[in-house]
C-alpha positions in Angstrom: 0.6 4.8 -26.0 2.0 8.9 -26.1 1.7 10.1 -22.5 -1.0 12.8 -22.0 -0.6 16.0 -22.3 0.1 18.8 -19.7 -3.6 20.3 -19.4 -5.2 16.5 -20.2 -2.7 15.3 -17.0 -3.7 18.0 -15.0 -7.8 17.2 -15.5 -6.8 13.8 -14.5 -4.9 14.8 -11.6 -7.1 17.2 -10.8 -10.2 14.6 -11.2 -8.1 12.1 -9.1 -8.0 14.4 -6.4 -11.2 15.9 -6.2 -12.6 12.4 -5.3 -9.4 11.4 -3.2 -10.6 14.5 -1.3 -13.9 13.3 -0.7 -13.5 10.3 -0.1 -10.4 11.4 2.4 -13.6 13.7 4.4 -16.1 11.1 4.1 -13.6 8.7 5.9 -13.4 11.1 8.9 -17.0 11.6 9.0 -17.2 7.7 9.0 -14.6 7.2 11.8 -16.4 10.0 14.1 -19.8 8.1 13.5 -18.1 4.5 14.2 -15.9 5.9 17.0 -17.5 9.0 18.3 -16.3 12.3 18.6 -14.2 11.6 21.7 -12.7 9.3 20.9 -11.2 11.1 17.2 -10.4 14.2 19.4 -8.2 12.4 21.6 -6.3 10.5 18.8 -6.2 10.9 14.9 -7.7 7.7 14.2 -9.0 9.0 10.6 -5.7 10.0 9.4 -4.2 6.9 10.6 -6.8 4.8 8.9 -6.9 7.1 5.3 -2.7 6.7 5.5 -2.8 3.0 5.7 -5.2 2.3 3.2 -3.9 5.0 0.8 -0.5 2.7 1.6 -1.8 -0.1 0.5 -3.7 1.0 -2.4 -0.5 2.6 -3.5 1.3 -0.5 -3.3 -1.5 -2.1 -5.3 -0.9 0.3 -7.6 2.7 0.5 -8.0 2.5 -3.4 -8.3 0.2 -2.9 -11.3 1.7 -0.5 -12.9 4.6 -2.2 -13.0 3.2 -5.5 -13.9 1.1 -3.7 -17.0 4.2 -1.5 -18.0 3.2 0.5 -21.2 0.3 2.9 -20.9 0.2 3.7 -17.1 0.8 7.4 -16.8 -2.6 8.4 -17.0 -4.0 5.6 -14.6 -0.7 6.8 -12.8 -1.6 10.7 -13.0 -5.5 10.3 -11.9 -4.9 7.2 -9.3 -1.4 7.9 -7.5 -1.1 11.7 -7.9 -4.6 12.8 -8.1 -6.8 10.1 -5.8 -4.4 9.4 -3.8 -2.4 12.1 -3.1 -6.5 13.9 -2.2 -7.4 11.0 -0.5 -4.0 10.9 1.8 -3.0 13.1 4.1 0.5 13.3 5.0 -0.3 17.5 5.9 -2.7 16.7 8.3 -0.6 13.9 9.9 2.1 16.3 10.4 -0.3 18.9 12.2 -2.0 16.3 14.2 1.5 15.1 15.4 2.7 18.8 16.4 -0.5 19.5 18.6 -0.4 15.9 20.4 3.4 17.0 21.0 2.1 20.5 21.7 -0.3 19.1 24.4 2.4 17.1 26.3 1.2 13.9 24.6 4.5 12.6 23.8 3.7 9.1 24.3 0.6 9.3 22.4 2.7 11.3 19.3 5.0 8.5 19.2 2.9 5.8 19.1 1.3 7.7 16.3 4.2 8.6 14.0 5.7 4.6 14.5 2.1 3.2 14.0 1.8 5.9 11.0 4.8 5.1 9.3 5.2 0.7 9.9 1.8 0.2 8.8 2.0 2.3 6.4 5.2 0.9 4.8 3.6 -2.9 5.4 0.6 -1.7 3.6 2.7 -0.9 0.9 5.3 -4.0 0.3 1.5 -5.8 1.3 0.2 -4.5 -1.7 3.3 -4.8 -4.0 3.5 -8.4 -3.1 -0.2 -9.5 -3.6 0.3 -7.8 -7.2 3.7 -9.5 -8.0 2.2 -13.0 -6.6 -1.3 -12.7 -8.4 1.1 -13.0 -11.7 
């Protein structure tokens, strides 16, 4: 299968991320709902959460793509670059971790960045393993 081309990989990225985007807000609104507005004030629990799970899907994605070889790059153009890359939110981490430094948190921005980045790397092998051992 002939890659897509530029303005067809585009719409897909494009598509990909509109709904990563959503789906990225919905998931704060969600986690303010579930936690209260408190308790997301005082800690980024919604980026947390939407960088784990976007970890994991893209393990779960990687694993497939590698597993289905031939015919990927537009599953890999809307899913990983569009969705995902929408739906994560690597910016917003970065901000959120300045301020909590900013207000003296450091305790609170270190437990975030380590949390951020282990579970986000287990996520990941998590998902590349279930894919390699559902063979």
């Amino acid at each position: 299968m002939t890659p897509p081309s530029p303005l067809a990989a585009a719409g897909l990225v494009a598509l990909g991320g509109a709904v990563g985007s959503v789906a990225r807000y919905q998931m704060g609104r969600g986690m303010t709902a579930l936690l209260g507005p408190a308790a997301v004030s005082a800690f980024p629990w919604a980026t947390l959460a939407v960088n784990v799970v976007g970890s994991l899907a893209m393990g779960l994605l990687a694993g497939w793509l590698a597993r289905h070889g031939s015919g990927g790059e537009g599953a890999r153009l809307l899913l990983g670059v569009g969705l995902l890359g929408g739906f994560t939110t690597f910016s917003a981490f970065s901000l959120e971790l300045m301020l909590l430094i900013e207000r003296g948190q450091a305790g609170s921005a270190f437990a975030y960045a380590a949390i951020s980045v282990l579970a986000g790397l287990t996520a990941l092998y998590l998902g590349l393993i279930a894919m390699r051992l559902a063979a």
